[in-house]
Each structure stands twice: as structure tokens, then as C-alpha cells.
KEKE-3310 file (N, C-alpha, C; in steps of 0.2 Angstrom, whole numbers, plus 5000, padded with zeros to 4 digits):
npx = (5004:5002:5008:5003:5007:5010:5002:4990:4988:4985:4971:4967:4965:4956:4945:4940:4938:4928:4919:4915:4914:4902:4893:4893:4887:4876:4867:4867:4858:4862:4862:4861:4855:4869:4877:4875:4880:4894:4897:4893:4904:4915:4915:4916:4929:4937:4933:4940:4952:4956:4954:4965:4975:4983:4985:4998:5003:5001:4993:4976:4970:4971:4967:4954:4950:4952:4946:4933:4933:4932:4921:4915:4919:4909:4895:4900:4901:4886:4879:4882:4876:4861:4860:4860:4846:4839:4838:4833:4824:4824:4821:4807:4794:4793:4788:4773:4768:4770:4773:4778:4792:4796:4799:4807:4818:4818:4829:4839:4851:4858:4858:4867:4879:4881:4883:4895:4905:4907:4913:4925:4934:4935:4940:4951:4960:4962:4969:4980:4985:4987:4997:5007:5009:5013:5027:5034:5035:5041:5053:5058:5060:5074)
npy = (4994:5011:5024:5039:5056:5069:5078:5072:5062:5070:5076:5063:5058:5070:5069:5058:5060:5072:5064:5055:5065:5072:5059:5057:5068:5071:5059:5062:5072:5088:5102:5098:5100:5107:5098:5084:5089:5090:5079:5073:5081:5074:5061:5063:5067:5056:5047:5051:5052:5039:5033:5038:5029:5017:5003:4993:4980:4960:4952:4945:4944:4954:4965:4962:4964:4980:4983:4980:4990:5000:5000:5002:5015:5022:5018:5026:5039:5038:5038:5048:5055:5052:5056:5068:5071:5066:5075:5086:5082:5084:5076:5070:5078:5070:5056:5050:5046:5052:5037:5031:5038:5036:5023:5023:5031:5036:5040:5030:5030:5024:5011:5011:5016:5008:4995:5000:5001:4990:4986:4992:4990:4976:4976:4981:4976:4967:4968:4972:4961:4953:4962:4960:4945:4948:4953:4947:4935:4940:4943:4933:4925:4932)
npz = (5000:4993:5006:5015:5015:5026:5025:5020:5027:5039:5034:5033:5045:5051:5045:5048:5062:5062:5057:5069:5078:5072:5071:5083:5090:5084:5088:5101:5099:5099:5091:5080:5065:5060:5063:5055:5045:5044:5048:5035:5029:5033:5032:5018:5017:5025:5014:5005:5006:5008:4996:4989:4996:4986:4980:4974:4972:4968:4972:4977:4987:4994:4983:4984:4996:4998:4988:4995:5004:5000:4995:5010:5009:5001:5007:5020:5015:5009:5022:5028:5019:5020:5034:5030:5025:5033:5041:5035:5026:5010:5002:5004:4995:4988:4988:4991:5003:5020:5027:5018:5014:5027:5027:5017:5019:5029:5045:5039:5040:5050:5048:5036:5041:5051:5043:5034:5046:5050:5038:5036:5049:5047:5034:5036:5046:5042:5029:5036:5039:5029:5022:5029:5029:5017:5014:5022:5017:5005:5011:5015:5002:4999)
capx = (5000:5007:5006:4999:5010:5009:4995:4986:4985:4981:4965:4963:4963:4952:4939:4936:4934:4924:4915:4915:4910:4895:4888:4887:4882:4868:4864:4864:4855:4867:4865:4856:4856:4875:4883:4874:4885:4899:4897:4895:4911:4922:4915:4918:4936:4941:4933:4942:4960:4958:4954:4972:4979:4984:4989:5002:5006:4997:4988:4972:4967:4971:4965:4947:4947:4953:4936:4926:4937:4929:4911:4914:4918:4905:4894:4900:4897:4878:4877:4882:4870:4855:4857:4855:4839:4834:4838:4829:4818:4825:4817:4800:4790:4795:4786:4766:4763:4773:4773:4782:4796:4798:4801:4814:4823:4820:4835:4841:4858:4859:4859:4873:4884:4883:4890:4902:4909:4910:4916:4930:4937:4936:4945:4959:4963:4964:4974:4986:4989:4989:5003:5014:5014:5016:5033:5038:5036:5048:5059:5061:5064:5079)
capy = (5000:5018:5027:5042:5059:5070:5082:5069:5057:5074:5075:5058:5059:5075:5067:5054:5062:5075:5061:5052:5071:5071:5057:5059:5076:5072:5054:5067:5080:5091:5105:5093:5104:5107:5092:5079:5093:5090:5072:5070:5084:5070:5056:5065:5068:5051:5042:5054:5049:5032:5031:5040:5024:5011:4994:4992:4971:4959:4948:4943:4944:4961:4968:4960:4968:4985:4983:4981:4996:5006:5000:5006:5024:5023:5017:5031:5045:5036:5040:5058:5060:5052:5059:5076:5069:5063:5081:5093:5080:5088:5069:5070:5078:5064:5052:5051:5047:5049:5030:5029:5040:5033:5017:5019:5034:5040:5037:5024:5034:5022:5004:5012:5016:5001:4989:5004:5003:4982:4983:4995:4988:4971:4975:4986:4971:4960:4970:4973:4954:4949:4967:4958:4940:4949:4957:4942:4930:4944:4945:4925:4923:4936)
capz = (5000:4996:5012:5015:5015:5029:5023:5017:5034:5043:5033:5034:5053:5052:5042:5054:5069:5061:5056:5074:5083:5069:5073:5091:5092:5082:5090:5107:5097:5100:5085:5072:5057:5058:5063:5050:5037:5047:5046:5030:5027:5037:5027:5012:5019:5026:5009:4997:5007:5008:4988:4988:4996:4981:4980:4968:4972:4961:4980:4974:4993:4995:4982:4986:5002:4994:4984:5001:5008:4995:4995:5015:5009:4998:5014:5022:5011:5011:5029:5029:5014:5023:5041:5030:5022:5038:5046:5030:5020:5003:4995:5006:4993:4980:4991:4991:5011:5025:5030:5014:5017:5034:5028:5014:5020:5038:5051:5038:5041:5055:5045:5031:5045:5054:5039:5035:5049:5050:5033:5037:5054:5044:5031:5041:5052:5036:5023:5037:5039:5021:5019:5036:5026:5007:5017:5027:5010:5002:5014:5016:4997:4999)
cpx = (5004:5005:5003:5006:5006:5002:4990:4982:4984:4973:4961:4960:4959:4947:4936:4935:4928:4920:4910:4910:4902:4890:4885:4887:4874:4865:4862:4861:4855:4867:4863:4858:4864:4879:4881:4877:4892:4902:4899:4904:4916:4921:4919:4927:4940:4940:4939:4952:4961:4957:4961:4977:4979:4987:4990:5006:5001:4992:4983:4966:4966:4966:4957:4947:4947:4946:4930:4928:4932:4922:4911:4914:4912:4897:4891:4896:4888:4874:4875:4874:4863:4854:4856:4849:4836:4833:4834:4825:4819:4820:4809:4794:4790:4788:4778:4763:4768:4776:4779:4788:4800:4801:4805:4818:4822:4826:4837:4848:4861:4862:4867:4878:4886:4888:4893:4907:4910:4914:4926:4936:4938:4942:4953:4965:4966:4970:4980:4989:4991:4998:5009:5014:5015:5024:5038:5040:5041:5053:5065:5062:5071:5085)
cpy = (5006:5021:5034:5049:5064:5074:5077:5063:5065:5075:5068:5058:5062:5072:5061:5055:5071:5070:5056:5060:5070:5066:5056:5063:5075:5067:5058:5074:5086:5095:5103:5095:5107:5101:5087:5084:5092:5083:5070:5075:5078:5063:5057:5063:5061:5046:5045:5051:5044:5029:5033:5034:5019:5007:4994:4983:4970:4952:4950:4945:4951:4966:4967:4963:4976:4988:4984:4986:5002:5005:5004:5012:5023:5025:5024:5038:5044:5038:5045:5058:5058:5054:5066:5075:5069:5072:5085:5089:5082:5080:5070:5072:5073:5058:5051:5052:5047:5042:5029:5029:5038:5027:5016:5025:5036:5036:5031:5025:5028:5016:5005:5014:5011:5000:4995:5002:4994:4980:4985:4994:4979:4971:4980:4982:4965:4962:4971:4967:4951:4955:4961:4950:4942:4949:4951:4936:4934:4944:4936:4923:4928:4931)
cpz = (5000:5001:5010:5015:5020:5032:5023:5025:5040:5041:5033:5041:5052:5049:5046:5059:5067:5059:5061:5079:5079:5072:5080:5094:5089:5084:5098:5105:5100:5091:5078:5065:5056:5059:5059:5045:5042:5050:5040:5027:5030:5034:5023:5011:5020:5018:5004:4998:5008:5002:4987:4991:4993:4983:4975:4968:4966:4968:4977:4979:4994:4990:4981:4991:5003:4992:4990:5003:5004:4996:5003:5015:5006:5002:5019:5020:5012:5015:5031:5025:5019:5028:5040:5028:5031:5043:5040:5026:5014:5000:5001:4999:4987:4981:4992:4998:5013:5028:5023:5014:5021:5033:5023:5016:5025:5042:5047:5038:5044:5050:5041:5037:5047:5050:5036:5039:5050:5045:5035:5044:5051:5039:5032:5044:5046:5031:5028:5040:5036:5021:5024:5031:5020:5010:5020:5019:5006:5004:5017:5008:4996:5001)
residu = (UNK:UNK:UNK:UNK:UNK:UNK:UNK:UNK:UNK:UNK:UNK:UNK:UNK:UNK:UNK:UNK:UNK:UNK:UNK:UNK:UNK:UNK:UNK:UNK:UNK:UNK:UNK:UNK:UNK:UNK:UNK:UNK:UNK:UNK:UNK:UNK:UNK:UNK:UNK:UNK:UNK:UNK:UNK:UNK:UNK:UNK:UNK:UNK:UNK:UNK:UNK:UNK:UNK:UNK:UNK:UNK:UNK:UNK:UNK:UNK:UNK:UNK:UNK:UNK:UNK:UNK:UNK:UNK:UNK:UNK:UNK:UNK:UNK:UNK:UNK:UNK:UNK:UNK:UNK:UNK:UNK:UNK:UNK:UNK:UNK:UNK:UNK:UNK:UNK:UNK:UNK:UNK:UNK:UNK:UNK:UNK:UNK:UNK:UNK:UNK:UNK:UNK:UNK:UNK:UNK:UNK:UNK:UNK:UNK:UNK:UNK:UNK:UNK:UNK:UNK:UNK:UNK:UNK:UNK:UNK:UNK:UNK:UNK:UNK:UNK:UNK:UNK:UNK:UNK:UNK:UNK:UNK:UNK:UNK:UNK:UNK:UNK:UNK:UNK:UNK:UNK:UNK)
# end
């Protein structure tokens, strides 16, 4: 994996704890209508730096969990966008009743977070035990 250069893991940090204060200021509804934009700003941010980290091997494993790593930015951003939805309604009048709404986008923020955040602690733990045997395999055919 290339690493990150020191600007770049500042924002990456930064976009995860803007991401982490988001949501639970707004799960303590604390502020509402700023920190679900203040969520998805740290989404936006940790996905945008973690599409800047490539795998340039040719591990077949890796780069399958690379793929999950992304669908978890994706995930991410998801989150941000629905807990504004869930905070200003912009899709409500799309919807014919209430009940409807309710049932494919209120507080659905919550579910797209979750598996984000299963995919992303999964494939963190994993890619960094495939990289220690890619290294360890390199360094015993030396």
C-alpha cells in the first residue's frame, strides 16, 4: 500500500473524527442541522484519502478487500447524505405518504453506518495481515 504523505493522513485523521464528533452530536442531538453537514464533510474527507491509498502488488486477497474498503467509503458518504435527508427532508415531497418515506429513508443513516463501519474495521485488520505476510514472503525469498 502507498502510504499516506503527511497532509494527506492529517486529513485523513480529520475526516474521521469530524466524522465520529457528527455522529454523536447528532445521535445526542446536539446542534442537528450542523453536525449531520459536518458528518458527511468527514465522510467525504476520510473516503476521498483512503481512495488516495493504492495497492500496487498483484495479491488477489488484497485487492478483494481494497474493493470492500471502497464500498465502505461509499457506505460512508451514504450515511452523511441520509442523516441530511433525515435532518431537512429535501426527498420528502418525492414520496406520496409519510409512511412511505419513513420506511425507505428516515433514520436509515443508521443501517449504512453500521455495515460501513463492520466493513471497514474488517477489512483494516485484514489487509494489514495479508501486507505483514506479502513482506515476510519477500523477505524469506531474499
Amino acid at each position: 500500500m502507498n502510504p499516506l504523505n503527511r497532509f494527506q493522513s492529517f486529513l485523513f485523521l480529520l475526516g474521521g473524527l469530524l466524522m465520529v464528533a457528527g455522529v454523536g452530536c447528532y445521535v445526542f442531538q446536539f446542534q442537528m442541522k450542523v453536525v449531520c453537514w459536518v458528518c458527511l464533510g468527514g465522510a467525504l474527507l476520510f473516503a476521498l484519502m483512503q481512495i488516495q491509498q493504492r495497492y500496487d502488488g498483484d495479491s488477489f486477497v488484497i485487492r478483494r478487500l481494497r474493493r470492500m474498503m471502497l464500498l465502505a467509503d461509499v457506505l460512508f458518504v451514504v450515511a452523511g447524505l441520509l442523516m441530511v435527508e433525515t435532518q431537512y427532508g429535501f426527498l420528502r415531497p418525492l414520496f406520496p405518504d409519510l409512511t412511505t418515506y419513513i420506511q425507505y429513508i428516515y433514520n436509515k443513516w443508521i443501517i449504512a453506518l453500521l455495515v460501513a463501519a463492520i466493513l471497514e474495521i474488517y477489512t483494516v485488520h485484514r489487509i494489514s495481515s495479508e501486507l505483514s505476510k506479502e513482506n515476510f514472503n519477500k523477505d524469506k525469498k531474499r
